[in-house]
N, C-alpha and C positions, 0 to 999 in steps of 0.2 A: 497583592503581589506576593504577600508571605507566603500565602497555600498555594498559590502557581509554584514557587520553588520547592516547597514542600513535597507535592505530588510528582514534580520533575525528579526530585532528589530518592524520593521512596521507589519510582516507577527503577532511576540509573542504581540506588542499592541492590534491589532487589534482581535484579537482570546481574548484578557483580559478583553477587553471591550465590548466585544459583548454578552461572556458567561455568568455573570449576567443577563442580558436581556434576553436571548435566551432560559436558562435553565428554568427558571420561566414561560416562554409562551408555552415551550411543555410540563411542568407539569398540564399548564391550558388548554389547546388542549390534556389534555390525551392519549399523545405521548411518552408512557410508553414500556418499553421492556416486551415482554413476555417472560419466560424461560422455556424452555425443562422438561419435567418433567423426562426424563430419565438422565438429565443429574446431575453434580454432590448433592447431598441435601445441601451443602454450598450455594448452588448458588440462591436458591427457593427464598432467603431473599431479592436478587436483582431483583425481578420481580416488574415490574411497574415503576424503575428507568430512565427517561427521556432517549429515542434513537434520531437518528436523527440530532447529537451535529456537525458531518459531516457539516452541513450547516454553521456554523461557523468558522469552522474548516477550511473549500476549499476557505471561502470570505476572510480571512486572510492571503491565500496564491497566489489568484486572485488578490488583491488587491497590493497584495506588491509586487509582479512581475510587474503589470503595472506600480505600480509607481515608478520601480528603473529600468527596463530592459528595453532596445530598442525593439520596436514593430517587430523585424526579425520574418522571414520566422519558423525560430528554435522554437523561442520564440510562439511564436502563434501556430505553431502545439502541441506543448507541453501542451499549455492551452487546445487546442483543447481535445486531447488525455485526459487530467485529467477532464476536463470538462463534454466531452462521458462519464466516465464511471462514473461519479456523477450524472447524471441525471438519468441513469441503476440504481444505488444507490438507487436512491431518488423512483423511482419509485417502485424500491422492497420495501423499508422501507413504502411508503404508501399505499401498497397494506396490508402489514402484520397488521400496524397501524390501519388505518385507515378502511379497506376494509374487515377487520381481515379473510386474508386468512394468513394463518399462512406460508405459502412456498415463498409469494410474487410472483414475475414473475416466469414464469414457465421458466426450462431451457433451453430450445429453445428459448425461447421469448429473454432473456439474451444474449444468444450465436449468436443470430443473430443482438444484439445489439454493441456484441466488435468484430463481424467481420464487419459491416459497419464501425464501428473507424478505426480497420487494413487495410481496404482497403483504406481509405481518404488518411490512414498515408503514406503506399506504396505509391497510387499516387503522393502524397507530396513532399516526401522526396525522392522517384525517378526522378521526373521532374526537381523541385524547388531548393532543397537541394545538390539534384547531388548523394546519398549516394549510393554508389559500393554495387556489390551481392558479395563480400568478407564477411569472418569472421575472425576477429581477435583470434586466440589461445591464451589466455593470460598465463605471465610467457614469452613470446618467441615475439620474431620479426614477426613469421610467418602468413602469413595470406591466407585462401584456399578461390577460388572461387566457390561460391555454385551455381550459374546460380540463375533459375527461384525459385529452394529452399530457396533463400533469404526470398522471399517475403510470405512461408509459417509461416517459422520462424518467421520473425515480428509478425504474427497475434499468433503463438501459446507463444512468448515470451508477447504479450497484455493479452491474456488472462490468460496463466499460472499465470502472475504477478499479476492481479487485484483480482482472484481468491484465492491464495494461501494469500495475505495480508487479505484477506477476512475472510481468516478461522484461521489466528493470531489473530483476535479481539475476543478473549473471554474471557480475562482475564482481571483488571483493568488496566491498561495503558502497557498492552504488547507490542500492534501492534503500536501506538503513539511510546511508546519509539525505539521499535525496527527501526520504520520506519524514527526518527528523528537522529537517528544512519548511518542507510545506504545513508539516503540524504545527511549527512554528510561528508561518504565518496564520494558521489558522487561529490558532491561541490568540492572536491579536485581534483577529475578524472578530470572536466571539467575543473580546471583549469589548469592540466597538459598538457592535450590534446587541448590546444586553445580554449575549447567551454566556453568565459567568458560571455557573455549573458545569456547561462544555469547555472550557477554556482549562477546567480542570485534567479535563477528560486528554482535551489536546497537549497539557504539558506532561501530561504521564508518556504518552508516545515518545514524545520529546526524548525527556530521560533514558526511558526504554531502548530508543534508537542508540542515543548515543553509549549508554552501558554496552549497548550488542554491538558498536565498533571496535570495542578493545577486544573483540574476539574474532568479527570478521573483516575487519580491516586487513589489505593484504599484508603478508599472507595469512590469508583466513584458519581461522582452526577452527569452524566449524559453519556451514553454510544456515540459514533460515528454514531454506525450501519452501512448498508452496504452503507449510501450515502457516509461517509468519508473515509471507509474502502477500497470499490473498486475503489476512485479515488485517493486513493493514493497510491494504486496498478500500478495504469494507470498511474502514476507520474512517479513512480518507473521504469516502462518498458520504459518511453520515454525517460528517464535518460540514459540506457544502450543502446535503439535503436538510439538517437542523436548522443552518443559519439563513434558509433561504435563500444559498448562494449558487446553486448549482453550475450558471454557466462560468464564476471565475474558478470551479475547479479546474476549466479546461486551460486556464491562464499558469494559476500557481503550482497547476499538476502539467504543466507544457512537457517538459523532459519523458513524462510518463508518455503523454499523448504521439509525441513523436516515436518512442520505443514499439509504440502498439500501431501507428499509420507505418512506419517501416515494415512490421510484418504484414498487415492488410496487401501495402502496395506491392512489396515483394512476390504474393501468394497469388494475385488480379495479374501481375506482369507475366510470371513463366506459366500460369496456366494459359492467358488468351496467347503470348507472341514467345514463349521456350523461351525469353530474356529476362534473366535479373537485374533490377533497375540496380540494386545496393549487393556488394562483394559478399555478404553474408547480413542478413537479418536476427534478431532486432539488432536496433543501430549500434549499439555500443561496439558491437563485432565486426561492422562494416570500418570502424575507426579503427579496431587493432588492426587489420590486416591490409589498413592501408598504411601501417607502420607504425600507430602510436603507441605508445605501453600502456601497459595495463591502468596503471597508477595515472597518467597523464589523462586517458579517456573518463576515468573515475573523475578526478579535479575541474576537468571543463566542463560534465555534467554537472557536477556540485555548484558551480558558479553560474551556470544556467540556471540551474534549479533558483537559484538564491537571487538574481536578477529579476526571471518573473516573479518569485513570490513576492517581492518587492513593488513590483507594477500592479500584482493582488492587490495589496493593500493602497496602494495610492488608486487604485480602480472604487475600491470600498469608500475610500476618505473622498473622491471626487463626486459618487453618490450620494 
């Protein structure tokens, strides 16, 4: 328990100390968020608010893993994996920033960047790690053998993850909180499940998240953007793919998953029938403009968040 708080503690210092410094140097590098102009007119006020906070965000979670978890095979794929998709990150935010194409990497260009990480991980974690083509059913003891579909599934559980936490970052400290939620429960999975080297891994997030609320909690003074966003998507899926839990991400990452079926169904409805099912996609947008504040859509997401990871773990314990 001491080095869980340990590594929480170094991951929330280091994210405290950096943010001072960090915010003030993408305010002076003009590393400013642009905002959608169809999106909500709340939002127009926060155009130009420093992106990119990501980078401080993943060194405080890099860091504090290294210096509280043993250098394993586990441990180092993990980095690996949150690693890949902050660079993906980094490199969309300085295409949009910096290069001002507004789209960043194009989506292929992306896609062929988290199926190189699902391949490493496969090979990885099938060589190295030993990890079985089983799936654990959670709730139950049972577990079905998927053969070679394992190995799809990794790669659509990487990107599913990094992508749907992706499209949770549009509110002030949505996807931070919600994500310092789920690592939470995951810290706990791993320490049920023997993986106590990841459990370190997970309370660095932890920390991490919550240091990067005191700065993007509304009103935010500085956004993640997609460098912090899709790696700590890619955090998230290594979490479920190490502990062999893949299918309760879709439980204790529910809020995620509904953020990314909102845009799905929204995209399937006005192409086949011109009608949007939800007022504006992803959801958290359909809940402002159907009147609720900013701060109120944030708290009933955080309480969500916190209810299934809850039923995570009683899902794990009834296993």
């Amino acid at each position: 328990m001491t080095d869980l708080l340990t590594a929480a503690a170094i991951a929330l210092g280091v994210v405290l100390m950096l943010g001072p410094v960090c915010i003030p140097l993408l305010h002076r590098l003009k590393f400013g968020q642009s905002i959608r102009s169809e999106g909500p007119a709340s939002h127009q006020k926060k155009s130009g608010t420093p992106t990119m906070g990501g980078l401080f965000l993943i060194t405080g979670i890099t860091v504090a893993t290294l210096l509280t978890a043993p250098l394993s095979t586990e441990i180092l794929l993990a980095l690996f994996i949150m690693l890949g998709h902050f660079v993906l990150g980094f490199l969309d935010d300085y295409i949009k920033v910096v290069k001002k194409r507004n789209l960043g990497l194009k989506a292929r260009q992306k896609l062929l960047g988290q199926i190189i990480i699902a391949v490493v991980t496969v090979l990885i974690g099938s060589t190295m790690l030993d990890i079985q083509t089983t799936l654990w059913i959670p709730f139950t003891h049972d577990e079905i053998d998927i053969g070679a579909f394992h190995y799809i599934l990794v790669a659509l559980v990487l990107i599913g993850a990094s992508n749907a936490v992706n499209l949770t970052d549009g509110l002030d400290g949505l996807a931070s909180g919600c994500m310092a939620i789920a690592a939470g429960c995951y810290m706990a999975i791993c320490l049920l499940t023997s993986h106590y080297d990841l459990s370190l891994f997970c309370a660095a997030i932890v920390g991490a998240c919550v240091g990067f609320l005191f700065f993007n909690f509304h009103p935010a003074k500085v956004f993640m953007g997609d460098t912090g966003s899709l790696a700590l998507g890619g955090a998230f899926a290594a979490a479920g793919i190490l502990t062999h839990t893949e299918l309760l991400l879709i439980v204790i990452g529910m809020i995620f998953v509904c953020e990314a079926l909102s845009v799905i169904i929204q995209v399937i409805s006005f192409q086949t029938t011109g009608r949007r099912v939800f007022k504006m996609s992803p959801l958290h947008h359909h809940f402002e403009l159907s009147g609720w504040s900013e701060l109120k859509v944030v708290f009933v997401f955080w309480s969500v968040g916190l209810m299934f990871g809850v039923l995570g773990l009683i899902g794990v314990m009834a296993g």
